[in-house]
C-alpha positions as CSV (number, residue, x, y, z in Angstrom):
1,X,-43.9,-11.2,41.3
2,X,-42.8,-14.4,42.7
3,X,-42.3,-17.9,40.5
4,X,-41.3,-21.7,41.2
5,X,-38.5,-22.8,39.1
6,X,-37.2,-26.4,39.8
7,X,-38.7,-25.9,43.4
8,X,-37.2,-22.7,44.3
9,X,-39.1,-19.8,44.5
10,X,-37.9,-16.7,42.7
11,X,-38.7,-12.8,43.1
12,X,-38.8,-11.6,39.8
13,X,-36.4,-8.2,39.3
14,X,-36.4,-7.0,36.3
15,X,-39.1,-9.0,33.1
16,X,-37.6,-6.7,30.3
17,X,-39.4,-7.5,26.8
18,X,-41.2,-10.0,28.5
19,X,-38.5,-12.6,28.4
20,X,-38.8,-15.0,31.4
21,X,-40.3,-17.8,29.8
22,X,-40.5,-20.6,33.2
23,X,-40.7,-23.6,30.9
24,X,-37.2,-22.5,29.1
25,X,-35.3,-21.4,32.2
26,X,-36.6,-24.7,34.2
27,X,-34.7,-26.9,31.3
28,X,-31.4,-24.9,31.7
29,X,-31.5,-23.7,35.0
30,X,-29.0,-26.8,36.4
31,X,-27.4,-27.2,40.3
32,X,-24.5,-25.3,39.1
33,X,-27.0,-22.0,39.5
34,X,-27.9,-23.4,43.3
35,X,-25.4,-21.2,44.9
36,X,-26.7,-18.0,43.6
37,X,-28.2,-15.3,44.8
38,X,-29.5,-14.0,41.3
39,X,-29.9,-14.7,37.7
40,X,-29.4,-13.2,34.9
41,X,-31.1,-14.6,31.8
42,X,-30.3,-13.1,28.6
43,X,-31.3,-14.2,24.4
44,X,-28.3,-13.8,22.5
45,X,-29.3,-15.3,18.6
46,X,-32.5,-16.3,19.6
47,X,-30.8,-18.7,22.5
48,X,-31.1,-18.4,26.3
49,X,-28.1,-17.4,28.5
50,X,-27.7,-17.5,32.2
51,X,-25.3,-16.1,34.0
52,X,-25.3,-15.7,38.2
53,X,-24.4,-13.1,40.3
54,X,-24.2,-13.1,44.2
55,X,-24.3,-10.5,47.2
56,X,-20.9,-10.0,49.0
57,X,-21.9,-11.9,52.0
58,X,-22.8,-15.2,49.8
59,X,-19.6,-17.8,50.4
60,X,-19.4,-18.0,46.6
61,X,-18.5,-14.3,46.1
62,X,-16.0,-13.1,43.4
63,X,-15.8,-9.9,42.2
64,X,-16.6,-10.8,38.8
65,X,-20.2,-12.5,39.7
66,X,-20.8,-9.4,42.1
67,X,-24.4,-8.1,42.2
68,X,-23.4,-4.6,42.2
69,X,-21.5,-5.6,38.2
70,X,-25.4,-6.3,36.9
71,X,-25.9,-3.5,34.9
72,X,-22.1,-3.3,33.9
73,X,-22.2,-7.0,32.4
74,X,-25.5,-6.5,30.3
75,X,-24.4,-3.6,29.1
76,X,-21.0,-5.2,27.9
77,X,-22.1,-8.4,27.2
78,X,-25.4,-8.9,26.0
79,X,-27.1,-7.6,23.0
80,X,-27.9,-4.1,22.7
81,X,-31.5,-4.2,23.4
82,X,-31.9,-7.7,23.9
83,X,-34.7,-9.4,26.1
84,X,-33.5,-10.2,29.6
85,X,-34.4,-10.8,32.8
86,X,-33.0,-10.9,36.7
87,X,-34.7,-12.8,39.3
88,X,-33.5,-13.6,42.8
89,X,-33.5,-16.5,45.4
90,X,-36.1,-15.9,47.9
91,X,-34.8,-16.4,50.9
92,X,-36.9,-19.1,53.7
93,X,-38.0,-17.0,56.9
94,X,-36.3,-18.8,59.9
C-alpha cells in the first residue's frame, strides 16, 4: 500500500497493530526525515516516535541508521509489543 505524507509518497512496509495513523505522522514528520530512505514510527507511552534508517548507498549512511539494524533497534528500543510501523520513500521513475 502506497500513502502521501507531506507530499511524498510512501510504500507502506510493515502496519503492525494498525499504527500508521497519516494525520499524526504528517504533524511530526519534519525536513529533518527528508533524507531518509525509511521510517520507523513507533508509540512509546501512548506518544509517537520516528526514527530513520537509510540503505548503504544513501549519502547520509551511518551504521547506526543502517536499514539492515531495523529489527535490531525495535527489538532494543521500543516497547515490547508496541504498535509500529516502517514505510519507505518511493522512489520517482526517471
Amino acid at each position: 500500500m502506497e500513502v502521501v505524507i507531506n507530499n511524498v509518497k510512501y510504500e507502506v512496509m510493515e502496519n503492525v497493530k494498525d499504527a500508521l495513523n497519516i494525520a499524526e505522522v504528517t504533524e511530526y514528520l519534519t525536513e529533518y526525515f527528508d533524507g531518509f530512505d525509511y521510517i520507523l514510527g513507533d508509540y512509546a507511552y501512548g506518544r509517537l516516535r520516528l526514527k530513520g534508517f537509510n540503505n548503504k548507498e544513501n549519502k547520509n549512511y551511518k551504521p547506526y541508521n543502517a536499514i539492515e539494524t531495523l529489527e535490531e533497534y525495535i527489538n532494543k528500543y521500543c516497547a515490547f509489543g508496541c504498535r509500529y510501523f516502517v514505510i519507505s520513500k518511493v522512489k520517482p521513475l526517471k
